[in-house]
C-alpha positions as CSV (number, residue, x, y, z in Angstrom):
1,X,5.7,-12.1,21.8
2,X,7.0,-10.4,25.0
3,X,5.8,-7.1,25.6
4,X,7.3,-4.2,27.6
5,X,5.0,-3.0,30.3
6,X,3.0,-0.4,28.3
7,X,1.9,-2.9,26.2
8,X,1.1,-6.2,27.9
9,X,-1.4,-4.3,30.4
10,X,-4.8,-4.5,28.7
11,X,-5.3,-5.1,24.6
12,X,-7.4,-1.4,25.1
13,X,-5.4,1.7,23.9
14,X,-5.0,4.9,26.7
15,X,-5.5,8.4,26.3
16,X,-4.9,10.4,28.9
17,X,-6.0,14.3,27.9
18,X,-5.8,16.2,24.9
19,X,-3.6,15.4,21.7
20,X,-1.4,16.8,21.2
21,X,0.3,16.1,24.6
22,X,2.9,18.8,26.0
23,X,6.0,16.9,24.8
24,X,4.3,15.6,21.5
25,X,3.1,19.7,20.6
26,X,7.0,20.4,21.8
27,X,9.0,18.0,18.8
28,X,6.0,18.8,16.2
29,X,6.8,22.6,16.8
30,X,10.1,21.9,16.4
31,X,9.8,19.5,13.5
32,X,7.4,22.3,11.6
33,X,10.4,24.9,12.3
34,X,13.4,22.2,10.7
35,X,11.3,20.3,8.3
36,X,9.9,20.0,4.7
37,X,6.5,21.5,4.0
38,X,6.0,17.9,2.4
39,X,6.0,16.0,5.7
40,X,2.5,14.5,5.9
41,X,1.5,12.0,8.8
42,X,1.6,14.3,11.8
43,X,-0.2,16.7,9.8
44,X,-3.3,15.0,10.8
45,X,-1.9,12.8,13.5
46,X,-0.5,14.5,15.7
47,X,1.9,12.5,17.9
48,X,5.5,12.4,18.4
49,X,6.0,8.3,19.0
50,X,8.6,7.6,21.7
51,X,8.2,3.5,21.8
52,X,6.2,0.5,19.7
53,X,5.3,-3.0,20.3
54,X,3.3,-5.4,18.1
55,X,0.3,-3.8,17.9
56,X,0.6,-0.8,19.8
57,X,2.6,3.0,20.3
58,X,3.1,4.9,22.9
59,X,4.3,8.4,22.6
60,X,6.2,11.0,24.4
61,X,3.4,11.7,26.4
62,X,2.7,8.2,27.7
63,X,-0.8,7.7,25.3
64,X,-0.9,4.3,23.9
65,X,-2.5,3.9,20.7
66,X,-3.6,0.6,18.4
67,X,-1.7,1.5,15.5
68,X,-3.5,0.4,12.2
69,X,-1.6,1.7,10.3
70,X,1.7,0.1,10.6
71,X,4.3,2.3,8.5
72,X,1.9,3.1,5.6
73,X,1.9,-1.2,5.5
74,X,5.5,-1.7,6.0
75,X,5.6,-3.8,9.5
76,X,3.8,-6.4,8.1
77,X,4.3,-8.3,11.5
78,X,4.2,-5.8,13.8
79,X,6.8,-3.5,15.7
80,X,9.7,-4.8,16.6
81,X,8.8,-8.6,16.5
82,X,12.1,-10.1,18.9
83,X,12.8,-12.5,16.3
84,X,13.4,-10.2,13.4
85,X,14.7,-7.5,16.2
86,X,17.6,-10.7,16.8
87,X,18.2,-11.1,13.2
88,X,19.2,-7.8,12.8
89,X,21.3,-7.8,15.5
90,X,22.9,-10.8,14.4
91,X,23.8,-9.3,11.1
92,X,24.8,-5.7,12.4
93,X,27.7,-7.1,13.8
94,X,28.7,-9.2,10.6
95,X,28.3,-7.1,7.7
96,X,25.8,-4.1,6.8
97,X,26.4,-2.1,3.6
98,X,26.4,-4.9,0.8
99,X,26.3,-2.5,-3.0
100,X,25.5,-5.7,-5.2
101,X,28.3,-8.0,-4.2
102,X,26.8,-11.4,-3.5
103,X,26.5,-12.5,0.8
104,X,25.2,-15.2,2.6
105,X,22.3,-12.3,3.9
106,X,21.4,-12.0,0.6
107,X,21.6,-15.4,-0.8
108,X,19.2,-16.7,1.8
109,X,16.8,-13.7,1.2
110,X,16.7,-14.2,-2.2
111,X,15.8,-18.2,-1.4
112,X,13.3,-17.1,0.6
113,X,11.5,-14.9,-1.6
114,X,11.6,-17.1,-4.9
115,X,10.2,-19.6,-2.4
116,X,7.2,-17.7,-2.5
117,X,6.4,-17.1,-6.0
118,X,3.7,-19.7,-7.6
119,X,6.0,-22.4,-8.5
120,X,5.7,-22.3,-11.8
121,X,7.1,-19.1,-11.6
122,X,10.4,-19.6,-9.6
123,X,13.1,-20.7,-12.2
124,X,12.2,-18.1,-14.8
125,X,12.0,-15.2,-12.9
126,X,15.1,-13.0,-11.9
127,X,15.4,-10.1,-9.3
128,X,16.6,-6.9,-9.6
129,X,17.5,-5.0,-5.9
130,X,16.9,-1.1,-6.5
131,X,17.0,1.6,-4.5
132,X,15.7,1.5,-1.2
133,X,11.9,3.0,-2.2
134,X,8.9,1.4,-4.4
135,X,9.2,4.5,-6.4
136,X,12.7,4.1,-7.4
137,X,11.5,0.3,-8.4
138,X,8.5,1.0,-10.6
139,X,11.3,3.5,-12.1
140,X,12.9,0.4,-12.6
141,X,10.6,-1.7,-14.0
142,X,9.1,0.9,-16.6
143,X,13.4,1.6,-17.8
144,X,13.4,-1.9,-17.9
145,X,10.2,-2.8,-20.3
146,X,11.4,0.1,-22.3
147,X,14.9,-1.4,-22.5
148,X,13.2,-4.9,-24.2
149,X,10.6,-3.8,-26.0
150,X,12.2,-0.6,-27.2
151,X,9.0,1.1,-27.5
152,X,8.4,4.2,-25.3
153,X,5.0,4.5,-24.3
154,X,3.1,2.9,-20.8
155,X,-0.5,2.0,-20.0
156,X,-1.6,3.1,-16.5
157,X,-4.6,3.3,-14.7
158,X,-6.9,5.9,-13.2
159,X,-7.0,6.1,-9.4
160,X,-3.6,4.2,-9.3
161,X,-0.5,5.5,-7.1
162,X,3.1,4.7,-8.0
163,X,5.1,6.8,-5.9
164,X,6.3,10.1,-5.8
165,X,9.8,9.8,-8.0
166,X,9.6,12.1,-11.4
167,X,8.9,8.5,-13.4
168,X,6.5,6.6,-10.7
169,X,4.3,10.1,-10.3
170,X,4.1,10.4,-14.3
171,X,2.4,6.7,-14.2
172,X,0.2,7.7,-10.9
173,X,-3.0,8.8,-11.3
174,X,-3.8,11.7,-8.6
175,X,-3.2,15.0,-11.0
176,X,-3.1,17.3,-7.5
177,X,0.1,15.9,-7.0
178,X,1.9,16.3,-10.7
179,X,0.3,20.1,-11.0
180,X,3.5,21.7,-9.9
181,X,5.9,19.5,-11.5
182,X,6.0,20.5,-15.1
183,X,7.6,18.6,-17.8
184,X,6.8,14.9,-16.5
185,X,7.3,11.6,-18.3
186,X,5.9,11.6,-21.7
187,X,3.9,8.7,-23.1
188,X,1.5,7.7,-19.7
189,X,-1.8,6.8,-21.0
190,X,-4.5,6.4,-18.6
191,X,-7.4,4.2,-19.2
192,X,-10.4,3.7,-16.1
193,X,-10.3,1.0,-13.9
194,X,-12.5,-1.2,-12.3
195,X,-13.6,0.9,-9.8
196,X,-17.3,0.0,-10.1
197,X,-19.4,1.6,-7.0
198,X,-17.9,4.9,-8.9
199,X,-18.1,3.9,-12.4
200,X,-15.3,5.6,-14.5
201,X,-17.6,5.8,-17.7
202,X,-20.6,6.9,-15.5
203,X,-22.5,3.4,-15.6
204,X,-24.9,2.3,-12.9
205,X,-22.8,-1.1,-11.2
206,X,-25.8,-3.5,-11.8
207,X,-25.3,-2.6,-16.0
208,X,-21.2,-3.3,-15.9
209,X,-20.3,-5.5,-18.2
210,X,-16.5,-4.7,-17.7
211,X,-17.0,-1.5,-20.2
212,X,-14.0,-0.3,-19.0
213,X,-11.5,-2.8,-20.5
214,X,-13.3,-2.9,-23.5
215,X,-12.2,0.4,-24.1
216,X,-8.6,0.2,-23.5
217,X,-8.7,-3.7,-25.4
218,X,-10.3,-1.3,-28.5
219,X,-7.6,1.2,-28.1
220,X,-5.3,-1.2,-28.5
221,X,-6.1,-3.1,-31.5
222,X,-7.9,0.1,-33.2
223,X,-5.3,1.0,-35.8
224,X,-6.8,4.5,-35.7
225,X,-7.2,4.5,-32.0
226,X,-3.8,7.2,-32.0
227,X,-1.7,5.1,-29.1
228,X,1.1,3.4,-30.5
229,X,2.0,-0.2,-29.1
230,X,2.8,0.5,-25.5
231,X,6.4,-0.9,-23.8
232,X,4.8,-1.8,-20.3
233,X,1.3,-2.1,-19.1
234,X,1.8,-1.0,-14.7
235,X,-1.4,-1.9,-12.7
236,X,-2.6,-2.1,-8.7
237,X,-4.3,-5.2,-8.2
238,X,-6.0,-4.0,-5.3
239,X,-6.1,0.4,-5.4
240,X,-4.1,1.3,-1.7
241,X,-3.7,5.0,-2.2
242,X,-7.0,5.3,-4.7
243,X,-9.0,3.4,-1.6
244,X,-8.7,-0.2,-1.7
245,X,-10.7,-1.0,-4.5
246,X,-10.1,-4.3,-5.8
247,X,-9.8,-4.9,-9.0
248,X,-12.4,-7.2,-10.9
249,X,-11.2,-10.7,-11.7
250,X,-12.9,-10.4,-15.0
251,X,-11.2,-7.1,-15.3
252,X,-7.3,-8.4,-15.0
253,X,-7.9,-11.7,-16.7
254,X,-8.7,-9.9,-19.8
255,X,-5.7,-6.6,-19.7
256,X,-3.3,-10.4,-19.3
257,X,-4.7,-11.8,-22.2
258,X,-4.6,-8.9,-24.3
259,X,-1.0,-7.8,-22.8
260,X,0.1,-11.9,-24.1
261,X,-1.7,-11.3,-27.4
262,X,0.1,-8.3,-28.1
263,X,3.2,-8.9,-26.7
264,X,3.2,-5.8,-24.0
265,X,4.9,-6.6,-20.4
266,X,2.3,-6.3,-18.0
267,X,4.0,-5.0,-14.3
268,X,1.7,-6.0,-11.3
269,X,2.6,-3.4,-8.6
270,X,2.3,-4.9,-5.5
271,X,4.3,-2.5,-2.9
272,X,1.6,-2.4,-0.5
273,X,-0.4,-5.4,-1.7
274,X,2.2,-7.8,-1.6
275,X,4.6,-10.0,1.4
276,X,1.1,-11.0,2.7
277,X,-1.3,-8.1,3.3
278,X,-4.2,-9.5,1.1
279,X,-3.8,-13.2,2.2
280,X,-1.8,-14.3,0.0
281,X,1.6,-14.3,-0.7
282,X,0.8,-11.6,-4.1
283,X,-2.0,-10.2,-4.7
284,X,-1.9,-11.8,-8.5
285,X,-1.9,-15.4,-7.0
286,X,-6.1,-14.6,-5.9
287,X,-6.5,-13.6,-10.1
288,X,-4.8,-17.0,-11.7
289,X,-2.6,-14.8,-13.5
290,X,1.1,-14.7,-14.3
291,X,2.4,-11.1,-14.4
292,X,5.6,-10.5,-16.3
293,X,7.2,-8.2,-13.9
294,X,6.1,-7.9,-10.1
295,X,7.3,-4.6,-8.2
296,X,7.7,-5.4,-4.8
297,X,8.9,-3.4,-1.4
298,X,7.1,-1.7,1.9
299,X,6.9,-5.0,3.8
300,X,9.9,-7.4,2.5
301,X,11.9,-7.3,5.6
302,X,8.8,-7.4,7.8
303,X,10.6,-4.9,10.1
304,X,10.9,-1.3,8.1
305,X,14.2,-1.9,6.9
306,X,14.3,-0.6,3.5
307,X,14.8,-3.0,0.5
308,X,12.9,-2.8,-2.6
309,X,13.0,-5.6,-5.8
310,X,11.7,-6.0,-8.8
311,X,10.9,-9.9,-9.9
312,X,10.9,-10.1,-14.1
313,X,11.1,-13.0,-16.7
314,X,14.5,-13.8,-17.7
315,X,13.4,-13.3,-21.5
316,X,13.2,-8.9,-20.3
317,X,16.7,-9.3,-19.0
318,X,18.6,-7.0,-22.0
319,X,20.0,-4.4,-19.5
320,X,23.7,-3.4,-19.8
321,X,25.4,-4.0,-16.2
322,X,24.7,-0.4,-14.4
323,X,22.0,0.2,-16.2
324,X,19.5,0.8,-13.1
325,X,22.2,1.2,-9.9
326,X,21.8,2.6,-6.5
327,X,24.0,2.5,-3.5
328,X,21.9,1.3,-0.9
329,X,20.3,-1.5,-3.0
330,X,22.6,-4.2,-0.3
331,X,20.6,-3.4,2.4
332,X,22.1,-6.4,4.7
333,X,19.8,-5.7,7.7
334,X,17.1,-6.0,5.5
335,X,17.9,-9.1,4.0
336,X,18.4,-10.4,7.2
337,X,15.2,-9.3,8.6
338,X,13.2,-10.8,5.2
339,X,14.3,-14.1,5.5
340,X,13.8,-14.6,8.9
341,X,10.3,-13.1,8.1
342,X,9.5,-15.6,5.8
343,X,10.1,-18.4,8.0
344,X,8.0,-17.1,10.7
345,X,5.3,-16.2,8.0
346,X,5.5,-19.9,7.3
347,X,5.9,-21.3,10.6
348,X,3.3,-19.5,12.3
349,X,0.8,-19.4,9.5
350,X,0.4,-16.0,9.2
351,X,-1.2,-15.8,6.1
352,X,-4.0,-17.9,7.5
353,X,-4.5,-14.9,10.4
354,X,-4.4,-12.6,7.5
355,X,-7.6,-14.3,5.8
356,X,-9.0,-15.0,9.1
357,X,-8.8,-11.3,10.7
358,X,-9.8,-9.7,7.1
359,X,-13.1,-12.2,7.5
360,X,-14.0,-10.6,11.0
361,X,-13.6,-7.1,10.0
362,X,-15.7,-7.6,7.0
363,X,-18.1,-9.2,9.3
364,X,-17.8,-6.5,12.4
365,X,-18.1,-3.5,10.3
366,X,-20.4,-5.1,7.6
367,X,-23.3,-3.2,9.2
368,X,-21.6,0.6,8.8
369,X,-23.2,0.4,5.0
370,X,-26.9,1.2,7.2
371,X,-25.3,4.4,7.9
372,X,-26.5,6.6,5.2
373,X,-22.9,8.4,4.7
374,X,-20.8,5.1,4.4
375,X,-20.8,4.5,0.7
376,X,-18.5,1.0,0.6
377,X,-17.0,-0.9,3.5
378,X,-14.8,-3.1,0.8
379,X,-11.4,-5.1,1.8
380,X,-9.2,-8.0,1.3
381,X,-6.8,-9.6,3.6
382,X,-6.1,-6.9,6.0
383,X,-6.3,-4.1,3.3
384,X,-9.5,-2.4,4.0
385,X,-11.3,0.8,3.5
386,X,-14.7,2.4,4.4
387,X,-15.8,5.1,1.8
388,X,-17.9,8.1,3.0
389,X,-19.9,10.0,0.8
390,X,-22.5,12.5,0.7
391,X,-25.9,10.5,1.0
392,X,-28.1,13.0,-1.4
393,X,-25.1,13.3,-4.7
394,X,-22.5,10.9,-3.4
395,X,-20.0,13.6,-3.5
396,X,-16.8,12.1,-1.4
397,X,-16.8,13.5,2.3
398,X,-13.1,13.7,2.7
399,X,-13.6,16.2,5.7
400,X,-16.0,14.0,7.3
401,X,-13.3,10.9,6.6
402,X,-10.4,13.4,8.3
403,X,-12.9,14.1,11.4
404,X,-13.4,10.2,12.1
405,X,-9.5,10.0,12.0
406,X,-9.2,12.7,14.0
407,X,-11.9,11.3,16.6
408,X,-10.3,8.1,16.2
409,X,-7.0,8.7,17.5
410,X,-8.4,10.7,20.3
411,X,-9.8,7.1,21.2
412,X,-6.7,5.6,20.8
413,X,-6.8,4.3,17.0
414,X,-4.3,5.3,14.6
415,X,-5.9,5.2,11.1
416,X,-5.0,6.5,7.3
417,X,-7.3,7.8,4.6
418,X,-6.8,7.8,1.3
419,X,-9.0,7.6,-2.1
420,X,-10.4,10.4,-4.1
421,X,-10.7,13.5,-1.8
422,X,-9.5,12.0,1.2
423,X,-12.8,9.7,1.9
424,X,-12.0,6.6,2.4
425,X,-10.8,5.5,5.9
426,X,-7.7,3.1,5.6
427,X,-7.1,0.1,7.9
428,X,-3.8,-1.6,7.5
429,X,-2.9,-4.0,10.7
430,X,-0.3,-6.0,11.5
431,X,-0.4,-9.6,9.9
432,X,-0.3,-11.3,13.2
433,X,-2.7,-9.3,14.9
434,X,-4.7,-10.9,17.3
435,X,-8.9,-11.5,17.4
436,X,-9.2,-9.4,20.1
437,X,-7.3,-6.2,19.3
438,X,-9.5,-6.6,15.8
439,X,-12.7,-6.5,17.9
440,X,-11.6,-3.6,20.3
441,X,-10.4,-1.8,17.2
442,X,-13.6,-2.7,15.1
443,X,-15.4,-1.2,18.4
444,X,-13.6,1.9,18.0
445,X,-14.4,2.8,14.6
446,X,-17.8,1.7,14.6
447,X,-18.4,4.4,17.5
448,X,-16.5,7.3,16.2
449,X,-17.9,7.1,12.5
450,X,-21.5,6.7,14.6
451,X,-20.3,10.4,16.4
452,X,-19.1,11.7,13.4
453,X,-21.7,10.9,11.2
454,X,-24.6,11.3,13.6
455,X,-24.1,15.0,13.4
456,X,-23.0,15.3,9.4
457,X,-24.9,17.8,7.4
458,X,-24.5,18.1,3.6
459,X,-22.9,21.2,3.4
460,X,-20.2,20.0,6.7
461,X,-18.2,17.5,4.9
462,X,-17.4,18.4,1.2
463,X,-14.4,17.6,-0.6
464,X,-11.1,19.0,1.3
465,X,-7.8,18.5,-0.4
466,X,-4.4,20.6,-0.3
467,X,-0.6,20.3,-0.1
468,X,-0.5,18.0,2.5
469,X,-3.0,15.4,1.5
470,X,-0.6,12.4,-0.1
471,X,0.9,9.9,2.3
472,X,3.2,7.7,1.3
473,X,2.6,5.0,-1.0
């Protein structure tokens, strides 16, 4: 990859005097004036970005950061990769604005992504193109397990995230962020997840015996149990949002075998898991399981131009034509983009960097669990997260997690957190990233939580939510 100037000097960020710079503090004064309450990211990053290459960003002030956090997981390979900048510019000049009339843009995307399903998988599964959001397709998966089944209730998870639409928040699990927003979806049940270093039903991890799906496979088949046979069953196969917690393999063999028995759709939601970020293509392939609707969106065109799918089995496919419609579902930059994504992901064996890199930040920041306030250093892929927690009740230290961001980017490391209160401190790279900005990152966050933490007291770092705590999912 070429890189501008900025960029190709050193694989070390810069930081040249406080954050925010002059310009920066200018535009996020103006943006505070002009903008929705509900912005988030500069809240606690505060940067106005001027350029971005690969790895990196510069803003307005001329401070280059390592960005790890790569549009909440959307530039799966990077900013502006030149290839993917050229197939875009290819198609801008051909054709842009597509509704749902079949083009050769689409066509090939399409190819490209049935190419990646398991291949037992490819000839029975169909696509749906939504609206441009994950949201707006988890509303379409849920409309269209409801639509086959006709049964009206859904199975979700606790510590899962959706989205933020009136549908994908009723199936999301953070209640801070429904509170205001009366009258949601009826029929979400929530049943705990695998989330075992914070056992939902209180057990100590070295007693799980998978309690937690034993309770929702006895509320199923409990003809007393008071939930009714459920239209969909929507799951995260790795947490993002709730704090990269993977789910146990034991754990999502056994809600697909019970979903099969009883005949109940089981949607995988891989927005931020999926297009490579956990190593492999899905997230499902790593549980030998075949879901019967996959969600899919963030990082399909590999650039941030916004496309979002859902993949279902042809027997689901009783929807009326218009029944789930949206005007920029024909994105043709983005189909562009995606399949040109996919032959690099191939060509250059990214998802071999992807298991590679996610080995050597397990192994580099392995050694944070001696620090008495990091409660889990847990990943897979290039999805990671480090939980901090109160050593002496394990309460989650969300305002300790927001200081090592804060200290972080004042390094030169952009991060995310995320989980319950805020705690968990959220890496999500580029898929091509290199060894070395890995190790100078790794370096980074190994010092600032060693700053931060150094000086933590109990009473410092409790719990700190409010308004502005969600990112986007």
């Amino acid at each position: 990859m070429i890189l501008p100037d900025w960029a190709a000097i050193s694989i070390y960020p810069r930081v040249y005097g406080d954050l925010p710079g002059r310009r920066s503090a200018t535009l996020l004064e103006r943006q505070h004036r002009r903008e929705s309450n509900a912005r988030t990211y500069p809240r606690h990053l505060p940067i106005a970005i001027a350029n971005a290459s690969g790895s990196f960003v510069r803003d307005v002030d001329g401070n280059v950061f390592i960005d790890f956090l790569m549009g909440a997981g959307v530039l799966s390979l990077g900013h502006n990769h030149p290839e993917l900048v050229q197939a875009v510019t290819r198609q801008l000049s051909q054709f842009t604005h597509g509704l749902d009339f079949p083009t050769p843009a689409k066509d090939a995307f399409i190819e490209a992504q049935l190419s990646m399903l398991p291949e037992p998988m490819r000839d029975r599964m169909k696509l749906h193109f939504c609206g441009p959001t994950g949201a707006n397709a988890v509303d379409a998966a849920i409309k269209l397990c409801k639509t086959a089944t006709g049964r009206g209730d859904i199975v979700s998870f606790q510590g899962g995230f959706h989205g933020s639409s009136h549908a994908a928040m009723a199936v999301t699990g953070l209640v801070e962020q429904k509170e205001p927003v009366a009258n949601g979806m009826p029929g979400v049940h929530f049943f705990p997840y695998s989330y075992c270093s914070r056992c939902p039903l209180g057990l100590a991890p070295d007693t799980c015996a998978i309690n937690c799906v034993n309770y929702l496979e006895r509320s199923l088949s409990d003809a007393n149990g008071g939930l009714a046979l459920p239209a969909a069953v929507i799951l995260e196969l790795v947490q993002g949002e709730g704090g990269v917690v993977p789910a146990r393999k034991e754990f999502v063999g056994r809600i697909r075998a019970l979903t099969r028995e009883l005949d109940i759709p089981l949607i995988v939601d891989e927005v931020q898991t999926g297009c490579g970020r956990v190593g492999t293509w899905f997230a499902f392939e790593q549980y030998d399981i075949e879901p019967d609707v996959i969600v899919a969106s963030k990082a399909l065109s590999g650039i941030g131009a916004p496309v979002a799918v859902i993949f279902y089995d042809k027997r689901l496919d009783s929807w009326a034509p218009g029944a789930h419609t949206g005007t920029f579902r024909g994105n043709q930059l983005a189909f562009a983009a995606g399949a040109e994504t996919v032959n690099i992901f191939r060509r250059d064996n990214v998802l071999s960097n992807v298991r590679e890199r996610g080995e050597q930040i397990g192994d580099r920041l392995a050694k944070l669990q001696l620090n008495p306030w990091v409660r889990d250093v847990r990943g897979v892929g290039l999805m990671w997260g480090i939980e901090l927690a109160d050593p002496q009740d394990g309460r989650p230290a969300g305002a300790l997690a927001r200081k090592v961001q804060a200290r972080a980017l004042r390094r030169g490391l952009i991060l995310e957190v995320g989980g319950r209160d805020d705690c968990v401190i959220r890496l999500l790279p580029a898929l091509n990233v290199s060894a070395e900005i890995v190790d100078t990152a790794c370096s980074l966050i190994e010092e600032t939580i060693e700053e931060c933490c150094g000086s933590a007291t109990s009473s410092s770092w409790a719990p700190a939510r409010g308004p502005d705590a969600m990112g986007d999912g």
